[in-house]
C-alpha positions in Angstrom: -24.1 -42.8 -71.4 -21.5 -45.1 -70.6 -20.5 -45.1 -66.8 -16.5 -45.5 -65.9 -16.4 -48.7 -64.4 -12.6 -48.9 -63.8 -13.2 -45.9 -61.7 -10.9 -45.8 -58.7 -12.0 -45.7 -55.1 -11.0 -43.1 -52.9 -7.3 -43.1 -51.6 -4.7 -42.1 -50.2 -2.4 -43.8 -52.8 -4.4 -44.8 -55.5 -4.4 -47.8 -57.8 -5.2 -46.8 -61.5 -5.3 -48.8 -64.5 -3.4 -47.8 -67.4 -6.6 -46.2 -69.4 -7.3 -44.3 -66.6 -3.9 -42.4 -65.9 -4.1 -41.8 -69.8 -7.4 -40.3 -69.3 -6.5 -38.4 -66.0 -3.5 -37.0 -68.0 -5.9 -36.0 -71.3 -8.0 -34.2 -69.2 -5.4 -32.3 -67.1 -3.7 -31.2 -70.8 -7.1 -30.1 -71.7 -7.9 -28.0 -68.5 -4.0 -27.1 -68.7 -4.2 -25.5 -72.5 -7.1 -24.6 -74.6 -5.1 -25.5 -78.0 -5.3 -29.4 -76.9 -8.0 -31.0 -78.3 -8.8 -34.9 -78.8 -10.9 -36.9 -82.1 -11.4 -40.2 -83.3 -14.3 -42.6 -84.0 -17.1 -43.0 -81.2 -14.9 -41.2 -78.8 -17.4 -38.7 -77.1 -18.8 -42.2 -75.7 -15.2 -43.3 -74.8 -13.7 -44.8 -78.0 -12.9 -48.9 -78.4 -10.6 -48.6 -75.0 -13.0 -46.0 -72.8 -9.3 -43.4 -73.3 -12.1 -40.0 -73.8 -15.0 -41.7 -71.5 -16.6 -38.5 -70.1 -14.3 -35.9 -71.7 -16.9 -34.4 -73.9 -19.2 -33.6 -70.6 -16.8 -31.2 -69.4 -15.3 -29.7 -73.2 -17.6 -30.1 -75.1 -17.9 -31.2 -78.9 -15.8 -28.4 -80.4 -12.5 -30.0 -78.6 -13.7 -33.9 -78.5 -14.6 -34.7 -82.3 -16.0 -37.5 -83.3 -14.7 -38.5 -87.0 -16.2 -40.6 -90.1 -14.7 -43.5 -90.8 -11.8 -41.9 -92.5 -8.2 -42.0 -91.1 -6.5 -40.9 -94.1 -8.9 -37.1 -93.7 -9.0 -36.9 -90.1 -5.3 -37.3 -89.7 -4.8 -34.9 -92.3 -7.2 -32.7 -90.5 -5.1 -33.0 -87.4 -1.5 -32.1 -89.2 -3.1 -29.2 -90.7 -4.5 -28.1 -87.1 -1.1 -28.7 -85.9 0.6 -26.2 -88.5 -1.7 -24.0 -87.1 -0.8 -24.4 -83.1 -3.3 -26.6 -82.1 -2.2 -29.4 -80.2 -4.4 -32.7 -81.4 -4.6 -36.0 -80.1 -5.7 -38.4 -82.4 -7.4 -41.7 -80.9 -8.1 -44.5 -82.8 -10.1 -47.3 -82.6 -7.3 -50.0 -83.1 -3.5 -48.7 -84.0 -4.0 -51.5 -87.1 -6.2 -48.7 -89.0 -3.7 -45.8 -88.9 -2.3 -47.6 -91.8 -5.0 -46.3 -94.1 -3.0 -42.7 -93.1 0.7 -44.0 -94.0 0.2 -40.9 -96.7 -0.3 -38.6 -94.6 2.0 -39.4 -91.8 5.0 -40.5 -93.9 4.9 -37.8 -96.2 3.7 -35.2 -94.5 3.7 -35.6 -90.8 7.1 -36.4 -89.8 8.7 -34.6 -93.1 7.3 -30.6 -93.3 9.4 -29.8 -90.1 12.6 -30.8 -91.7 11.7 -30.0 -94.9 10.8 -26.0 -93.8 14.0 -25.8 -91.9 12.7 -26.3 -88.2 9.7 -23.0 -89.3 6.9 -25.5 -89.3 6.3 -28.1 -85.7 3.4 -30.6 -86.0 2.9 -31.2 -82.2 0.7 -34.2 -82.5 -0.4 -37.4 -80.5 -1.7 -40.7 -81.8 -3.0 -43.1 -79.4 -2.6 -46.1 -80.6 -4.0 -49.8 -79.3 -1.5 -52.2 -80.4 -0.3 -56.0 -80.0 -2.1 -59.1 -80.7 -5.3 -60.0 -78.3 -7.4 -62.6 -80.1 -8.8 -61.0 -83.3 -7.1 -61.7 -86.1 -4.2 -60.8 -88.4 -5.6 -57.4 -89.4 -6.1 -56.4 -86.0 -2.8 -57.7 -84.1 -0.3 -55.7 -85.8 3.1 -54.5 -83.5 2.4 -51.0 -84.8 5.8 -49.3 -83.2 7.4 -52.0 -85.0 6.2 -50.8 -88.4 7.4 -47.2 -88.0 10.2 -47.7 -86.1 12.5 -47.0 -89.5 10.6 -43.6 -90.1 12.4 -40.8 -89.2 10.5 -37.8 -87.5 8.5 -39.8 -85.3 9.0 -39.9 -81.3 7.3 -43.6 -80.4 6.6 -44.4 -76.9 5.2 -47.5 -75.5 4.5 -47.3 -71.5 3.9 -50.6 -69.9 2.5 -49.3 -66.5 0.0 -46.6 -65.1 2.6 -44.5 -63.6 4.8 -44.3 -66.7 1.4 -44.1 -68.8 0.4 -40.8 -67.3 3.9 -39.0 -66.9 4.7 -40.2 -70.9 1.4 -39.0 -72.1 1.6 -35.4 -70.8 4.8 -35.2 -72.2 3.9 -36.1 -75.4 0.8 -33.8 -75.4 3.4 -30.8 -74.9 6.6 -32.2 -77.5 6.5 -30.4 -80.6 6.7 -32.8 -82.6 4.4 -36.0 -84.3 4.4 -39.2 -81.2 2.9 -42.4 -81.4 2.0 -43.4 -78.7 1.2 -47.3 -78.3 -0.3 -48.8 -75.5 -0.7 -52.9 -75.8 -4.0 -54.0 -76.1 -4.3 -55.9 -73.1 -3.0 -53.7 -70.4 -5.5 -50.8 -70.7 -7.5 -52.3 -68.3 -10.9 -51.0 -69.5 -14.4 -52.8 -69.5 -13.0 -55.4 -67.7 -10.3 -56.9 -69.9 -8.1 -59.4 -68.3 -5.2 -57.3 -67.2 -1.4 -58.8 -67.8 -0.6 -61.0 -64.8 1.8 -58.5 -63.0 1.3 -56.4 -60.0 2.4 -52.9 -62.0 -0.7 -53.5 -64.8 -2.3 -51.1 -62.0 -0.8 -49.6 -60.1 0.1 -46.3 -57.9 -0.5 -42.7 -60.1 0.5 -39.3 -58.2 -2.0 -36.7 -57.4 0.7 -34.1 -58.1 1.8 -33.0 -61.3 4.6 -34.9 -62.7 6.4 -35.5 -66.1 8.5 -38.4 -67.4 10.6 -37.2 -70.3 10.2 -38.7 -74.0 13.6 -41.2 -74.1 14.1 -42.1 -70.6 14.0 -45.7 -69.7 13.8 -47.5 -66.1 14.9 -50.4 -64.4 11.7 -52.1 -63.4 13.4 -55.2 -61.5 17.4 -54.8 -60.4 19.4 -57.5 -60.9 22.9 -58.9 -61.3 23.7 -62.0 -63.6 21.7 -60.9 -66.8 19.9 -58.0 -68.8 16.5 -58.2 -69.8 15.0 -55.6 -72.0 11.6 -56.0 -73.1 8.6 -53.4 -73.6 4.6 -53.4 -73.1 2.7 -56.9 -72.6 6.8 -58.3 -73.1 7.9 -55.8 -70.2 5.0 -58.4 -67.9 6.1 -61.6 -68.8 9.9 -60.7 -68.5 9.0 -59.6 -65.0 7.2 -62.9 -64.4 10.1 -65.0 -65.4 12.5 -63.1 -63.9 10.7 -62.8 -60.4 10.3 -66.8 -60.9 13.6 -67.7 -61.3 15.3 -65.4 -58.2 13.9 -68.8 -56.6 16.3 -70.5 -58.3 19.5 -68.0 -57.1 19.1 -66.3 -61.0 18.8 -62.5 -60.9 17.9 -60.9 -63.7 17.7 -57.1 -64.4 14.6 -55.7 -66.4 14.9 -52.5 -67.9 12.0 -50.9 -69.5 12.8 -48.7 -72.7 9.4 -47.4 -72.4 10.4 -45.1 -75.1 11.5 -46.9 -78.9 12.8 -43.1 -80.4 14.6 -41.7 -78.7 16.2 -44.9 -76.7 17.7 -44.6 -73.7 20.4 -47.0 -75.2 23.1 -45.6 -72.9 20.8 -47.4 -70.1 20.7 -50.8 -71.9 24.5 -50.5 -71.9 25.3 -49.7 -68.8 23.3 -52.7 -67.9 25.4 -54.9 -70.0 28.1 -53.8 -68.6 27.2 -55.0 -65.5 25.8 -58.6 -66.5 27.8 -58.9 -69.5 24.2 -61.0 -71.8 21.3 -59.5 -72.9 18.1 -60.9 -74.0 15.9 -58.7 -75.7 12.3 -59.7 -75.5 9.8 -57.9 -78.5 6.4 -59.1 -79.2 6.9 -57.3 -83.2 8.2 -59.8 -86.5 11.7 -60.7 -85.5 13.2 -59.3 -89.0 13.6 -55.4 -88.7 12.2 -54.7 -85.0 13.3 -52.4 -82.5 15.4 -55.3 -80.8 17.5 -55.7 -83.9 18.8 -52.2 -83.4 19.6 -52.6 -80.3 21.4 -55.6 -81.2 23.6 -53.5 -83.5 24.0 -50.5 -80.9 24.9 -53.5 -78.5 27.3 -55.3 -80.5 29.0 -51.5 -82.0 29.9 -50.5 -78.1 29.3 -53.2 -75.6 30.8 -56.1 -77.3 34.0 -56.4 -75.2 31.5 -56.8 -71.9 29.7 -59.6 -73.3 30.3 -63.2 -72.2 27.6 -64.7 -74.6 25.8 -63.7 -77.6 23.1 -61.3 -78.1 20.1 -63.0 -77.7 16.1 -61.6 -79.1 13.2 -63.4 -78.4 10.6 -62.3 -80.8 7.7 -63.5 -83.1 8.6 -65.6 -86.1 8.4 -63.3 -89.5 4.4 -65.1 -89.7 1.4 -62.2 -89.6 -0.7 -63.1 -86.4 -3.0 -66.0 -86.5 -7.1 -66.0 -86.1 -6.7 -69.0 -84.2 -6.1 -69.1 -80.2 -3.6 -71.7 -80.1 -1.6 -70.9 -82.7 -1.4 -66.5 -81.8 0.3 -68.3 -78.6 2.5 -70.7 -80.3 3.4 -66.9 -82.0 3.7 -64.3 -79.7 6.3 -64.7 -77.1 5.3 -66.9 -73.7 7.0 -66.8 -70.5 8.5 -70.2 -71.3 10.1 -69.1 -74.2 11.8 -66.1 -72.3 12.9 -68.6 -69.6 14.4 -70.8 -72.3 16.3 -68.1 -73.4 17.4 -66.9 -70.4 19.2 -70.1 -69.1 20.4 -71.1 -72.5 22.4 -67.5 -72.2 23.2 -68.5 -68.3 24.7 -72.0 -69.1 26.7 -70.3 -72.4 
């Protein structure tokens, strides 16, 4: 049996990692209603990211379900619980293999709700690892990125512990299908290397609390320009930004942590205040969440903007095997700083 060692120690305000909070919230859905119930591959010893670790000691193997190596049945095994009232949480191995489902989810999933006039909900979670993190093409796909375009589904990605946990139990209790994606890199499980800001763990409640599907936050105030960026993004904006107040340059960061709904209005009020924007995505530049923004910018903020639009994203490349050239890929800090200035100096 695996042992949890990203346990917490006793305190009176506790640190958590991200995979943590998301497993304190699981299990206080489960305790909270008897519908909820979790399955995926190897998770009743903790799945690829330790998300179920030690779940199925206290509920047992009728509510955490280890699945064959099937996405395409087990996810249909999940929409058809979820006609039925259940509340499943599906949690797989790497987001990259829920494409094997796109069947099932596209068709079915976020369409028999619409489709039955509101008669039918499909109140369903799928926990998703996604971003690059060193293996490969195939396993390093932006998954929110990919079904961004489908309508039906609610996509959240939380970037921190706090927003992890309040995002998650919402999720659990929204009627409706939610992917929820969670970068590789900032669980914080069997020692991975956690991002290189202070709120990749940090500070989780004891009490109960709720942070509502669509509701984004200003992680870093600021003045002179917007930053929007989400998950592993959301860390190195941070970084930049808290770099460059040494150099009198203060940038805001806001957090969508939610891709549908978006908490545009936030974004623009932002603007409004800075008058640029750079939009920071680790997805394929052509179609990503930041192009829509874009649009929504440009459609009813245009007037407050003193330079262009700008998005810092990866080039329309699939991810590359080699070390060197996933960086020359994925977004750095340098390149966000570039684009920063070359906005500031417009």
């Amino acid at each position: 049996m695996l042992t949890d060692r990203t346990a917490p120690a006793p305190s009176s305000k506790r640190e958590l990692t991200i995979v943590q909070a998301l497993r304190e919230a699981l299990r206080e859905e489960m305790r909270r209603d008897q519908q909820v119930f979790v399955l995926g591959e190897d998770i009743r010893i903790g799945g690829s990211f330790l998300f179920t670790l030690g779940l199925l000691d206290e509920f047992g193997p009728e509510r955490v379900l280890n699945t064959p190596i099937s996405e395409a049945g087990f996810v249909g095994l999940a929409i058809g619980a979820a006609i039925q009232g259940m509340r499943p949480i599906i949690d797989f191995q790497y987001g990259d293999f829920i494409f094997t489902a796109f069947d099932q989810i596209i068709q079915q999933c976020t369409k028999l709700r619409y489709m039955s006039g509101g008669q039918v909900n499909i109140p369903l979670v799928f926990q998703l690892p996604t971003g690059a993190s060193g293996r490969g093409a195939q396993h390093a796909n932006s998954v929110e990125n990919i079904f961004f375009g489908i309508p039906g589904l609610k996509i959240v990605t939380p970037a921190t512990p706090y927003d992890a946990k309040g995002l998650l139990k919402s999720a659990v209790r929204d009627n409706n299908p939610v992917l929820f994606c969670v970068h590789k890199h900032l669980y914080g499980s069997k020692g991975r290397q956690l991002a290189k800001s202070s709120i990749s763990r940090g500070h989780v409640p004891d009490t109960e609390y709720l942070i509502p599907l669509g509701k984004g936050d200003i992680k870093k105030p600021g003045s002179d320009i917007t930053v929007v960026a989400n998950g592993q993004m959301l860390h190195r904006s941070l970084n930049v930004a808290e770099a460059l107040e040494s150099d009198g340059l203060s940038a805001e960061v806001v957090d969508p942590r939610c891709l549908v709904p978006f908490d545009t209005a936030l974004v623009i009020d932002s603007v409004m205040k800075t008058s640029r924007i750079v939009i920071v995505e680790e997805g394929n530049e052509r179609g990503g969440w930041g192009a829509q923004l874009a649009a929504d910018i440009a459609n009813r903020a245009i007037g407050y903007l003193d330079a262009p639009v700008r998005r810092v994203a990866s080039p329309n490349v699939p991810v590359p095997f080699s070390p060197v050239l996933e960086r020359a890929v994925i977004p750095s800090e340098s390149r966000i700083r570039g684009a920063i200035l070359e906005l500031m100096d417009h």
